[in-house]
C-alpha positions as CSV (number, residue, x, y, z in Angstrom):
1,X,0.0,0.0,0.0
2,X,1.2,3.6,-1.0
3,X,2.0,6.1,1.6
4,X,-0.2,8.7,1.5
5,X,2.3,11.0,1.2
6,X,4.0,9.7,-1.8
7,X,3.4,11.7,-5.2
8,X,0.7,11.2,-7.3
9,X,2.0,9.8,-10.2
10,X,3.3,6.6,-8.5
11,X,-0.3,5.6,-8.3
12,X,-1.6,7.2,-11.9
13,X,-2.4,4.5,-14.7
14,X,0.9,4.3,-17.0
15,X,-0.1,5.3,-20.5
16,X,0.9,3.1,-23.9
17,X,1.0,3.7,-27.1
18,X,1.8,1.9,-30.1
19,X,0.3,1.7,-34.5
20,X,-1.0,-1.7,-35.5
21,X,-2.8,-2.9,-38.6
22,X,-3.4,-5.8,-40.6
23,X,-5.6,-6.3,-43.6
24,X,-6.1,-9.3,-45.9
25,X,-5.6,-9.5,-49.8
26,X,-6.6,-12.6,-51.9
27,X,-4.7,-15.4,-50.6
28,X,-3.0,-14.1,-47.5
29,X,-2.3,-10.9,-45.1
30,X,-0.2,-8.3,-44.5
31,X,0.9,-7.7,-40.8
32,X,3.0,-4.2,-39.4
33,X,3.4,-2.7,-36.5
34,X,5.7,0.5,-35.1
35,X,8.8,-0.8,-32.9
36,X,8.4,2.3,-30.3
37,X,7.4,1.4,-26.4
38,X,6.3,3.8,-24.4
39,X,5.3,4.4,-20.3
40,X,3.8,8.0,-20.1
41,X,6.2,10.5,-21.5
42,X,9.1,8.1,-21.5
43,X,9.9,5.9,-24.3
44,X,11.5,2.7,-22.8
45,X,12.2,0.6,-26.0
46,X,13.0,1.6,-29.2
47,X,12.9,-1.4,-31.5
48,X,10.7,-3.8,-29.9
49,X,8.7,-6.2,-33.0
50,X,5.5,-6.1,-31.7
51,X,4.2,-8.6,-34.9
52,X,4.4,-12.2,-32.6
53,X,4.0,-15.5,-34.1
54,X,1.5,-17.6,-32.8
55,X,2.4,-20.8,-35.5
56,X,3.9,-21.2,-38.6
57,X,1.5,-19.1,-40.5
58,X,-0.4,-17.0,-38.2
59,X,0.9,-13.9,-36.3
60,X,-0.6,-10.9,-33.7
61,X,0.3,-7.7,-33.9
62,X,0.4,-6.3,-30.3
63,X,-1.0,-3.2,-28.2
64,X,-1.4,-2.0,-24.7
65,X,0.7,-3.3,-21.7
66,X,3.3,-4.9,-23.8
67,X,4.1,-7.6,-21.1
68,X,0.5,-8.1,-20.8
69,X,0.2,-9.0,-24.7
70,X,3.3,-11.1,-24.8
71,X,2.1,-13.2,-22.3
72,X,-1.3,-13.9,-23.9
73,X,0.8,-14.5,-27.0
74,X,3.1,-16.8,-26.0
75,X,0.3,-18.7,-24.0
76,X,-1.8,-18.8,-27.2
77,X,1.7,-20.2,-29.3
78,X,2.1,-23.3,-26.9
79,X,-1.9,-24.2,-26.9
80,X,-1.9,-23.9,-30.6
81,X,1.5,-26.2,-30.5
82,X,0.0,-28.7,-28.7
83,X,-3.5,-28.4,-30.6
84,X,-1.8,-28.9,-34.1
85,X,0.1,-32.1,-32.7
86,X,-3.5,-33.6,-31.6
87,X,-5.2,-32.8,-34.9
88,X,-2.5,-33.4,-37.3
89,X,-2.3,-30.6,-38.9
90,X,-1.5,-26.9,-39.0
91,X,-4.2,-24.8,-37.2
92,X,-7.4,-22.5,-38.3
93,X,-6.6,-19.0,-38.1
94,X,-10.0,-18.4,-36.1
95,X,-8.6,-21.1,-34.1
96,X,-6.3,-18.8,-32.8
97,X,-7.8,-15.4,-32.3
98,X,-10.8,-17.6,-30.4
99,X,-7.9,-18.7,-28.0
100,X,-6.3,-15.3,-27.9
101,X,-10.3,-13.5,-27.0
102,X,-10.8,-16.1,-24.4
103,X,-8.0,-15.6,-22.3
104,X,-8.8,-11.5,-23.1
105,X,-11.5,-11.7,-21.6
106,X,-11.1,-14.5,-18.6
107,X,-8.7,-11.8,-18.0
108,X,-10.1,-8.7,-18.4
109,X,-9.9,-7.1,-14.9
110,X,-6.4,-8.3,-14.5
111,X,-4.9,-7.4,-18.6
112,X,-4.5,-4.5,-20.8
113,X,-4.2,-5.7,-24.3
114,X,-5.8,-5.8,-27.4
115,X,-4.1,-8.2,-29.6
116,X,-4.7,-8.2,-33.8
117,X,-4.7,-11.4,-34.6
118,X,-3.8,-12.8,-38.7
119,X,-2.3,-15.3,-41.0
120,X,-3.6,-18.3,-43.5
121,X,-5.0,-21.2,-43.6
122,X,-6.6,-24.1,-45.8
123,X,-9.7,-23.7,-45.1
124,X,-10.6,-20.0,-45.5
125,X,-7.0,-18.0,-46.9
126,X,-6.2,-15.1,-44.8
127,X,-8.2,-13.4,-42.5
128,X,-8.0,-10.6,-40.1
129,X,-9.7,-11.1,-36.5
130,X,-9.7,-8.6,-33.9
131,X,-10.4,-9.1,-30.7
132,X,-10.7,-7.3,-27.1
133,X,-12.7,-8.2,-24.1
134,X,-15.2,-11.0,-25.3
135,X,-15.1,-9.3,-28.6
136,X,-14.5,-11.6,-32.2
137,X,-15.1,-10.0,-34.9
138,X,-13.3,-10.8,-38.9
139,X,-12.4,-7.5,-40.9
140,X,-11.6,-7.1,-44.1
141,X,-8.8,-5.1,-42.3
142,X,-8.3,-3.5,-38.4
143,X,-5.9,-0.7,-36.8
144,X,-4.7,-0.6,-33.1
145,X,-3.2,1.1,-30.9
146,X,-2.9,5.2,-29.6
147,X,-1.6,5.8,-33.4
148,X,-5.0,4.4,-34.5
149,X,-6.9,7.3,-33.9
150,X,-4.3,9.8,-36.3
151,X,-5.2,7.3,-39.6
152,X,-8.9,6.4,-39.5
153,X,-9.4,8.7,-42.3
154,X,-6.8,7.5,-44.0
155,X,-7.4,3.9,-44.1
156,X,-11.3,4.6,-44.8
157,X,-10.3,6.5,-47.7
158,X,-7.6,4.5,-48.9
159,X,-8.9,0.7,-48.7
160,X,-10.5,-0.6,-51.3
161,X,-11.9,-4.8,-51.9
162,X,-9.7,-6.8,-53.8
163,X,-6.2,-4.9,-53.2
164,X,-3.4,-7.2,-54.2
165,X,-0.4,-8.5,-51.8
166,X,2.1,-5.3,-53.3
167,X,-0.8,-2.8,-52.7
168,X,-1.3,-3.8,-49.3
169,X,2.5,-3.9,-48.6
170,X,1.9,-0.4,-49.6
171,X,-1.2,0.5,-47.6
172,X,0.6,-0.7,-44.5
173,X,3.8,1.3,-44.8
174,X,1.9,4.3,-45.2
175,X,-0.6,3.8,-42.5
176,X,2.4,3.1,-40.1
177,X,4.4,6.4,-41.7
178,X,1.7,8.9,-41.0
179,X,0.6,7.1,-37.4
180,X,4.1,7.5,-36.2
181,X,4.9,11.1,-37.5
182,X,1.7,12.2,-35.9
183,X,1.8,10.0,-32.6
184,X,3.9,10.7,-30.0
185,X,3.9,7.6,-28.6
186,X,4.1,5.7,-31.8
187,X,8.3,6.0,-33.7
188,X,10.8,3.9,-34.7
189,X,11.3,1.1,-37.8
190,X,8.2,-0.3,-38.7
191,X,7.8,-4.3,-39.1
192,X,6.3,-5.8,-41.7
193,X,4.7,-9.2,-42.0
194,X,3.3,-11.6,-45.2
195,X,1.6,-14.6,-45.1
196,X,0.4,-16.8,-47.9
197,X,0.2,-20.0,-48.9
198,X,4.0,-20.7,-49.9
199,X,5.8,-18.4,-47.6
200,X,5.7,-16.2,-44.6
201,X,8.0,-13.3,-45.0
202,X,9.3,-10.8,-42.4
203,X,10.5,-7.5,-43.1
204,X,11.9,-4.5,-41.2
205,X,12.1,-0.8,-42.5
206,X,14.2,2.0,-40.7
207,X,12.7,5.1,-40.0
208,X,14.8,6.4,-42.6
209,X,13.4,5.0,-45.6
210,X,9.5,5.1,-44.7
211,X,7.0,7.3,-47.0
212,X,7.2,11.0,-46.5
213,X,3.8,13.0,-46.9
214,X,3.4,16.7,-47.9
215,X,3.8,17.9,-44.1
216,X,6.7,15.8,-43.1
């Protein structure tokens, strides 16, 4: 218990921040995420990949209390280990983010994440599934995270049905450029991720060599 003398801020909430996305094309998705971690005012890790896999094909991206979200992710990896051994086979994407909103939300009092969760399988391609609290919902594409709220308009205007694999690539990159040059708590190299059928490639781009935009 806190002396009630101590300062304020030692009891204050600690604010995040982070940029995720994730959107599907025809036969796969494309994963990013910013690399910044912030507590408050403080950034505390610059170049942490916040894109985790869960199996072979099918990754989160990661927001909130960034211990909290590892945690759920790597409990999520091991159950869907032991799941694929059992069934023979690689798992179902929905497979996944089901596991991933059930511990969200047995949890919910105790965790601060929101996880994005993506990838492909046999049975329906790639998907997109977020999912916070007891919430499952699958999205043509979804955004996370404090940098979210600078690229709404953005995505809404940009997206369009039936992009393919390069065009999202692109969508992506530019989402994540304008989140992070307009959100504090959102900087760094931005990680890439995409899955298909024949390959699941990873991809990291410095800060450097992102997208400009007329106000930059």
């Amino acid at each position: 218990m806190l002396d009630e003398t101590a300062p304020e801020w030692l009891s204050e909430e600690v604010k995040t921040g982070t940029t995720i996305i994730a959107i599907e094309f025809d036969g796969g998705v494309v994963l990013g995420s910013d690399s910044r971690v912030s507590a408050g005012a403080s950034v505390v890790n610059r170049v942490m990949n916040k894109l985790s896999p869960l199996h072979d094909k099918i990754y989160c991206a990661l927001s909130g209390s960034a211990a909290d979200a590892q945690t759920i992710a790597e409990i999520v990896n091991y159950q869907l280990d032991v799941h694929s051994m059992e069934i023979g086979e690689d798992p179902q994407v929905r497979s996944a983010a089901t596991l991933v909103r059930n511990i969200s939300y047995k949890y919910k009092e105790e965790l601060s994440a929101h996880l994005i969760v993506a990838g492909w399988d046999r049975r329906d391609r790639g998907q997109v599934f977020a999912t916070l609290n007891g919430l499952l919902t699958r999205q043509p594409f979804a955004v996370g995270g404090s940098g979210s709220s600078y690229i709404y308009g953005f995505v809404d205007a940009e997206y369009r049905r039936g992009m393919k694999k390069e065009e999202c690539q692109r969508f992506v990159v530019n989402a994540l450029s304008l989140a992070m040059n307009r959100d504090g708590s959102s900087g760094g190299v931005a990680y890439i991720v995409t899955i298909d059928e024949h390959d699941t490639e990873e991809k990291v781009i410095l800060g450097n060599d992102l997208p400009t935009f007329f106000d930059q």
